[in-house]
C-alpha positions as CSV (number, residue, x, y, z in Angstrom):
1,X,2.2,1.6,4.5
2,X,3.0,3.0,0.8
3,X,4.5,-0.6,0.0
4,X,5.3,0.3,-3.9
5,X,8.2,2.4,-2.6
6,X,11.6,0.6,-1.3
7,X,13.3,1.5,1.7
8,X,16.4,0.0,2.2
9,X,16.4,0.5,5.8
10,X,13.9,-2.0,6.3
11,X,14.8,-4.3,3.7
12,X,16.3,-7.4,5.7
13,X,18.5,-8.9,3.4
14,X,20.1,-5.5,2.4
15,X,21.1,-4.5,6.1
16,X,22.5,-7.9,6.6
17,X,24.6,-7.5,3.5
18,X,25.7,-3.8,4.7
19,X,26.3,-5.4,8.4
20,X,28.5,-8.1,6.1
21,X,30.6,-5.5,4.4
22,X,31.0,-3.6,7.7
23,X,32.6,-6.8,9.3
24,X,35.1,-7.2,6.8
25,X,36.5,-3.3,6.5
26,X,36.8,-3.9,10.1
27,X,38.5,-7.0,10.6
28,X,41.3,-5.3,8.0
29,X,41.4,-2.4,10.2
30,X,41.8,-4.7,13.0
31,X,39.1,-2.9,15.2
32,X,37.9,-5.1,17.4
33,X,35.6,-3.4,19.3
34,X,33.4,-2.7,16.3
35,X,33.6,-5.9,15.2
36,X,31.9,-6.9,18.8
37,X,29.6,-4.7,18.0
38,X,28.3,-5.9,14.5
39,X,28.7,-9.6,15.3
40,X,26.4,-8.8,18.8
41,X,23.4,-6.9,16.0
42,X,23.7,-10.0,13.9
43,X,23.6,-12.4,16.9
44,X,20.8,-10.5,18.2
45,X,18.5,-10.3,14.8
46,X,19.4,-12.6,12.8
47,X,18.5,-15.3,15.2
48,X,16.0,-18.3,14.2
49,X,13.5,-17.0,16.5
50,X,12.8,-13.5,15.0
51,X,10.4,-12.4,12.9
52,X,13.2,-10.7,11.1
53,X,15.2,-13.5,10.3
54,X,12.4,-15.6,8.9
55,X,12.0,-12.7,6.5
56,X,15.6,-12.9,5.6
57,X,16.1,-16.7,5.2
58,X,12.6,-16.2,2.5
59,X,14.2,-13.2,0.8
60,X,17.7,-15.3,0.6
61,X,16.1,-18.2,-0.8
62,X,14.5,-16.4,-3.5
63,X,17.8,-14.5,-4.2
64,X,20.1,-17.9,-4.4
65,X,17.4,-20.1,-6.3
66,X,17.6,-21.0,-10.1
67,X,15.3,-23.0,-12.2
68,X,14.8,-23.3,-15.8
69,X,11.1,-23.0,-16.4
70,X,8.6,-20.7,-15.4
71,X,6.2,-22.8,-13.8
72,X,8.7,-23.8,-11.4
73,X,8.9,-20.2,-10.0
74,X,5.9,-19.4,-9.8
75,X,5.7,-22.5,-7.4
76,X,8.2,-21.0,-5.6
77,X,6.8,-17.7,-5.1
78,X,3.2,-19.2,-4.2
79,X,5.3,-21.5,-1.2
80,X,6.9,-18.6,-0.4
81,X,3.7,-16.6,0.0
82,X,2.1,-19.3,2.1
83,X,5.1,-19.2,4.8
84,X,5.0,-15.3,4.9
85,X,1.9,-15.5,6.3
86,X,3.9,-17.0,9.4
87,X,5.3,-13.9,9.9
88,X,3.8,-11.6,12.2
89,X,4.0,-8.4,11.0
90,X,3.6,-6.2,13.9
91,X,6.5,-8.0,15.6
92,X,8.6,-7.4,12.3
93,X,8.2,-4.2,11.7
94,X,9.2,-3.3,15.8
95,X,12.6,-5.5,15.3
96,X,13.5,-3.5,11.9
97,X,12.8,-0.6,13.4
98,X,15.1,-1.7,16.9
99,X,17.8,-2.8,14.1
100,X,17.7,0.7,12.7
101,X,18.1,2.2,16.1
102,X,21.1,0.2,17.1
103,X,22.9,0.6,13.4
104,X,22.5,4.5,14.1
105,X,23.7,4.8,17.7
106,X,25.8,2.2,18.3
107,X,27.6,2.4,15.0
108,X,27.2,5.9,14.1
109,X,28.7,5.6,10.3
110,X,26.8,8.0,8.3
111,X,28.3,5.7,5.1
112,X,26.6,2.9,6.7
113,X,24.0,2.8,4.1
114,X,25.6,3.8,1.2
115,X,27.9,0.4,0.8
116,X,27.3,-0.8,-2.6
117,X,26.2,-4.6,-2.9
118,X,26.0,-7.0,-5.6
119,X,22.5,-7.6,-6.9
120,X,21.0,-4.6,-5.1
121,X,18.2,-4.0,-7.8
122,X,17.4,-7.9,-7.1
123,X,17.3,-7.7,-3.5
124,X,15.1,-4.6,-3.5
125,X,12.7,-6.2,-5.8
126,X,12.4,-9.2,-3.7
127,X,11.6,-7.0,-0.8
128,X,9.3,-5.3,-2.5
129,X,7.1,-8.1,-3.5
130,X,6.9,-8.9,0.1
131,X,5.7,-5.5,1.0
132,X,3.3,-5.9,-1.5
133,X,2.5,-9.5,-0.4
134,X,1.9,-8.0,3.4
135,X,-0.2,-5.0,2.4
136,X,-3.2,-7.0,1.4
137,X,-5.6,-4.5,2.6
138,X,-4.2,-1.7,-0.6
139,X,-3.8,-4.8,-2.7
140,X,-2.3,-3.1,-5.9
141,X,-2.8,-5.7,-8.6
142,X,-0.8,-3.5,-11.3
143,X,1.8,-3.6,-9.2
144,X,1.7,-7.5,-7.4
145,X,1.9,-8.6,-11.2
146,X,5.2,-6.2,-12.2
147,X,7.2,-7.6,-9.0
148,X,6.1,-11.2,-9.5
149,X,7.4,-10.8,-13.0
150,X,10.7,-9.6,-12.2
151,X,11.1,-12.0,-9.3
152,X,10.5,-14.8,-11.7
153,X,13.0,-13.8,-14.7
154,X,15.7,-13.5,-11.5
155,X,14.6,-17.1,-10.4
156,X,15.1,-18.2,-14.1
157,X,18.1,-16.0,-14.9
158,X,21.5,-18.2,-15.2
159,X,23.3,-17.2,-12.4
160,X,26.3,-18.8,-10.8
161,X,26.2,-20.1,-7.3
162,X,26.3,-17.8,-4.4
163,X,28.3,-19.2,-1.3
164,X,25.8,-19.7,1.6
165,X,27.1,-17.9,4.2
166,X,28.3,-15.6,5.2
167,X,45.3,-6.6,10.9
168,X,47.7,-7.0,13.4
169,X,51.4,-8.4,13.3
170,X,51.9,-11.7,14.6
171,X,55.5,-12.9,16.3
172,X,56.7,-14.0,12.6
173,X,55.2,-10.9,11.2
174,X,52.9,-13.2,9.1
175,X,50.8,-10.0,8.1
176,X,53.7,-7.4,7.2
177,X,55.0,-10.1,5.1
178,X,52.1,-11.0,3.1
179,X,51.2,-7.4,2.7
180,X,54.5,-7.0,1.0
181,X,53.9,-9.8,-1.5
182,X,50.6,-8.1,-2.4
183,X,49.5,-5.1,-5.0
184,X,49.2,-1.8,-3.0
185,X,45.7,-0.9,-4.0
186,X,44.7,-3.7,-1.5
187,X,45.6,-2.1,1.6
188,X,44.0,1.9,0.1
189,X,40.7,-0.1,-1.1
190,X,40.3,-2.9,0.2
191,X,36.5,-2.7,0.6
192,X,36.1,-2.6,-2.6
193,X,38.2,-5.5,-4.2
194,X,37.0,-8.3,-2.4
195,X,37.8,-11.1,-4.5
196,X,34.9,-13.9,-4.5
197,X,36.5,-16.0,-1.8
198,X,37.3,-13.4,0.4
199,X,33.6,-12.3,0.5
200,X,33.0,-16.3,0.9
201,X,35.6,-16.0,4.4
202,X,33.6,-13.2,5.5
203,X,30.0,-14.8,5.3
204,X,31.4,-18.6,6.5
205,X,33.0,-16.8,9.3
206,X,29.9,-14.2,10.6
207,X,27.5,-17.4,10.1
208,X,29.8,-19.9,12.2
209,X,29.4,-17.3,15.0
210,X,25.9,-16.9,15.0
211,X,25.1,-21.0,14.8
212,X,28.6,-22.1,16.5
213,X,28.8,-24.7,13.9
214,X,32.1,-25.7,12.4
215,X,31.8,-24.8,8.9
216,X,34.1,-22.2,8.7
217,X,37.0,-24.4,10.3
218,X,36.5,-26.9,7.1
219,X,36.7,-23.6,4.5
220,X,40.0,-22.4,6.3
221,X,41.2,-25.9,6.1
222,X,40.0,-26.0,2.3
223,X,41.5,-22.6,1.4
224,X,45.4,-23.5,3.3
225,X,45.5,-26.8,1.4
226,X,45.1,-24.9,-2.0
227,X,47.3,-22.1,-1.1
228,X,49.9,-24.5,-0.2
229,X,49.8,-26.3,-3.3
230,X,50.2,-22.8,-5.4
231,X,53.2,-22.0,-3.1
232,X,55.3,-25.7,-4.0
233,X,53.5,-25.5,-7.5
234,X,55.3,-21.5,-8.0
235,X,58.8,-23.0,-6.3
236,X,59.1,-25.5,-8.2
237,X,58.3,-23.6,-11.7
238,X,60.4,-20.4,-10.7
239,X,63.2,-22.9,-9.8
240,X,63.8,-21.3,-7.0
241,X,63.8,-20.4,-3.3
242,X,61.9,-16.9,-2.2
243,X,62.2,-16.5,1.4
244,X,59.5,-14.8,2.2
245,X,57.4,-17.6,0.5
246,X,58.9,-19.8,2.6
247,X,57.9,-18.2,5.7
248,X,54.2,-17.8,4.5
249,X,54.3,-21.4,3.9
250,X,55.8,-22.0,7.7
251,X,52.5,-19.8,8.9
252,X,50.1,-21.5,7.2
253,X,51.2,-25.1,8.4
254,X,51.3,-23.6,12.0
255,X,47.5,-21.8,11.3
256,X,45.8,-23.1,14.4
257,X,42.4,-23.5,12.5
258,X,40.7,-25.0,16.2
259,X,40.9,-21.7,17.7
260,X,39.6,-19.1,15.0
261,X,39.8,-15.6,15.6
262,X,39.5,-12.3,14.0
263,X,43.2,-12.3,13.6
264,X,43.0,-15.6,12.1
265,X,40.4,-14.8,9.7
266,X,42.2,-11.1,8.7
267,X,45.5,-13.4,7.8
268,X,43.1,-15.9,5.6
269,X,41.4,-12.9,3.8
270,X,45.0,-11.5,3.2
271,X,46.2,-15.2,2.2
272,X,43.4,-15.4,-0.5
273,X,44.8,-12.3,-1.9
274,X,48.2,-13.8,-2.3
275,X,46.4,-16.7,-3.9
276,X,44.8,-14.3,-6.5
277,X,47.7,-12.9,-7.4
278,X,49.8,-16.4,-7.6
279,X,46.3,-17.3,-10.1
280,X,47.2,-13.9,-11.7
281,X,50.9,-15.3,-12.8
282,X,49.7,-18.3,-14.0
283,X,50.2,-20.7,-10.8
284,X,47.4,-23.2,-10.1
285,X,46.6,-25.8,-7.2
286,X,47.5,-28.7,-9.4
287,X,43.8,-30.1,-9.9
């Protein structure tokens, strides 16, 4: 393998982003049957016993962690080198290669990997140590130092926080009414305005499905109880009554947050917008 050149293909953390952003474009477009379809590749390789998930919970780690002194990353990358020798390779490199296959046929988007993703010079480098870390037989030690160096400034760098992860019309017309409440660019781009806690509903929700826990019921719970304080919070500084608020309010008491769907999570993301743009005039939870 020529491991000093990155391939995003076979970089695990990159196609689970890309599988990420495919989810939500779908669930606004309310097509179910290619949500099935990603939510199945995830279930099916991203699973705690793959090689390739192993991979991707390292790579995440090394992505999400901050410390303040260099010793402390180096640590890090020498733990990190111990447990990919747990990895078998050969087994890894047939499930990238059987994730590839099943991206390409049974999604068949030619702009599949060409979604832009936050922190993709990070991500690559991160895979590319590992490369380098796997290819011990053409160890390159030019090279091995370069990509330990950048990991370690990203493991030091001051970054905030990243959240672990992870339309149709309903009888009140729930979703036409929101959508009228919110800025028109959200409905032509979408995919590419994702506002932070939009991104959060997306990961919460894809990672409940593939552990069946219940944190995403606790988010959706989290994210109604704000909104509804920026709804009374707006009424009661406008002084006045707005309809169409009122209903919202009405849907998002009645949210049935014990039975989550893709319907349920396409109204969330589209009530997260409204609460963007209530933030936008000034309106605040109360805290």
């Amino acid at each position: 393998m020529n491991s000093n050149i990155h391939n995003k293909k076979r970089n695990s953390m990159l196609m689970y982003e890309f599988l990420i952003h495919m989810i939500s474009k779908t669930l606004v477009e309310n097509d179910k049957k290619r949500q099935n379809i990603i939510l199945s590749i995830i279930k099916k390789f991203y699973k705690p016993d793959t090689e390739l998930y192993k991979e991707f919970r390292l790579a995440n780690a090394l992505y999400k962690t901050s410390v303040t002194a260099a010793s402390t990353a180096s640590s890090i990358l020498f733990e990190t080198k111990n447990a990919l020798r747990n990895i078998n390779l050969n087994k890894l490199n047939k499930e990238k290669s059987s994730l590839i296959r099943e991206v390409n046929y049974r999604l068949n988007d030619e702009s599949f990997y060409d979604q832009s993703v936050q922190d993709y010079r990070a991500i690559a480098t991160i895979q590319t140590l590992f490369n380098e870390w796997y290819d011990v037989n053409n160890l390159n030690i030019e090279k091995l130092a370069e990509y330990e160096d950048k990991v370690t400034n990203w493991l030091i760098t001051n970054k905030k926080q990243l959240v672990e992860s992870e339309t149709s019309d309903d009888e009140s017309g729930t979703v036409r009414i929101i959508s009228k409440l919110l800025n028109q660019k959200f409905n032509e781009k979408y995919a590419g305005i994702l506002n932070t806690e939009q991104k959060a509903i997306i990961r919460a929700y894809t990672i409940s499905e593939k552990l069946g826990d219940d944190s995403i019921k606790v988010y959706l719970n989290e994210i109604r109880t704000n909104l509804l304080k920026k709804l009374d919070t707006f009424v009661l500084t406008e002084n006045k009554q707005d309809d169409r608020l009122i209903e919202v309010r009405q849907s998002l008491l009645q949210e049935n947050i014990d039975d989550i769907t893709t319907d349920t999570i396409t109204r969330f993301l589209l009530y997260s917008q409204l609460s963007d743009e209530l933030q936008h005039e000034g309106v605040t939870d109360g805290k």
